[in-house]
Structures are given as structure tokens and as C-alpha cells.
C-alpha positions as CSV (number, residue, x, y, z in Angstrom):
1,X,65.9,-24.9,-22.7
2,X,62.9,-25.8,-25.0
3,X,61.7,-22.8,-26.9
4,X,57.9,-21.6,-26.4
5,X,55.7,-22.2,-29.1
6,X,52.2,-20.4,-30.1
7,X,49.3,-21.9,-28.1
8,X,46.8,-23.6,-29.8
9,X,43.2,-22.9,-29.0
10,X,40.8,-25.8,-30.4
11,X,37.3,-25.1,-31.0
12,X,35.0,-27.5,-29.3
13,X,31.4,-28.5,-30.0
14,X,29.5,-28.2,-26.9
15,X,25.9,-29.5,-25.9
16,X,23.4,-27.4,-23.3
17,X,22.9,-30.0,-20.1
18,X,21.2,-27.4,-18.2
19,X,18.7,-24.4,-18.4
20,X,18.8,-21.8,-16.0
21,X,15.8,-20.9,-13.6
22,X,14.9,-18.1,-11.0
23,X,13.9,-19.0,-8.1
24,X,13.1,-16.7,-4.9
25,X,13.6,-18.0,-1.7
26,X,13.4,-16.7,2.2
27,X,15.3,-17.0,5.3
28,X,15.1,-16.0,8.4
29,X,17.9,-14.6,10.3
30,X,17.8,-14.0,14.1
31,X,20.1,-12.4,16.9
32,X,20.2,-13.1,20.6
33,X,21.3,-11.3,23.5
34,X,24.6,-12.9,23.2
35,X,25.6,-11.6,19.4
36,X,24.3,-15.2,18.3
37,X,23.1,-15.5,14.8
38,X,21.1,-18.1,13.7
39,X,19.4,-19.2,10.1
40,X,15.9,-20.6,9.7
41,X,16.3,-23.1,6.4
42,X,16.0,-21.4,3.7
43,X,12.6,-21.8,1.3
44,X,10.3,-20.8,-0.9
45,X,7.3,-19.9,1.3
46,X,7.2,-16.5,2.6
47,X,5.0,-17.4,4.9
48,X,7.1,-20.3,6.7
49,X,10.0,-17.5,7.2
50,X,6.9,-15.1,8.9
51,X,5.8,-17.7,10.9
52,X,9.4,-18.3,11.9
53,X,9.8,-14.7,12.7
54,X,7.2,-14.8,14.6
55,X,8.1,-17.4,17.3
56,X,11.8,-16.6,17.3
57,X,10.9,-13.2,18.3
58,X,10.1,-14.3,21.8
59,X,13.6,-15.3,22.1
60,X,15.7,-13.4,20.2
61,X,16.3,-9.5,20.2
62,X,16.5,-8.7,16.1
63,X,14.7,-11.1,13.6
64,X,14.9,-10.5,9.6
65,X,13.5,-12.1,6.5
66,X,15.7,-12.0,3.7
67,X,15.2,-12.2,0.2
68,X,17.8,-13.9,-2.1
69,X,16.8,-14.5,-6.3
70,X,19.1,-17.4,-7.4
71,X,19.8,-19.2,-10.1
72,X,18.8,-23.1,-9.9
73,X,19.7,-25.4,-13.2
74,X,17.0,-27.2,-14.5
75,X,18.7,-30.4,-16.3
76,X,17.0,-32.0,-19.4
């Protein structure tokens, strides 16, 4: 049986790729009669969602717009 040794731990010269950006973006959920749930694509446009909202409420019992801040990586 080998015997266990000390781990090593190198240090490593590292270069930033990517700068991180926060976005908002929207999405629309919406339930039917039968429990269904259902996304709209999420985006930036408030007003898209809304729209969506809008004409989904005719056919759907519950509509929501969500708000989600994420974190996008802008690349050099």
C-alpha cells in the first residue's frame, strides 16, 4: 500500500475572458383551467410581457410577469 503524501497546490496565473453584466429581463407565466403552465420567452421589454399578458388573459385563468436580474458575461 502506497503511503499518502502532502498535496501540492500550484499557483496559477489566470487571465479575465469575461466581465460580468446585469441584465433584467421579463416573462410571462400563465395558468389554464387545466393546472397548465406555460412561459412567454423571456426578454428585455416589459412591455412585450404586458402585451402578452394581455392576450393570454382571454384564455388562461392566472397570468404573471416576472422579474429575474441575471448575470450575462460580456467576453472581450
Amino acid at each position: 500500500m502506497a503511503q499518502q503524501t502532502d498535496i501540492e497546490i500550484k499557483k496559477v496565473e489566470v487571465k479575465e475572458v469575461a466581465m460580468s453584466t446585469k441584465k433584467t429581463i421579463y416573462v410571462c407565466a400563465c395558468w389554464n383551467t387545466h393546472a397548465i403552465l406555460s412561459f412567454n420567452t423571456p426578454s428585455e421589454s416589459k412591455e412585450m410581457q404586458e402585451n402578452y399578458a394581455l392576450q393570454m388573459s382571454k384564455y388562461s385563468e392566472h397570468t404573471c410577469i416576472y422579474k429575474f436580474d441575471i448575470d450575462i458575461p460580456k467576453y472581450k
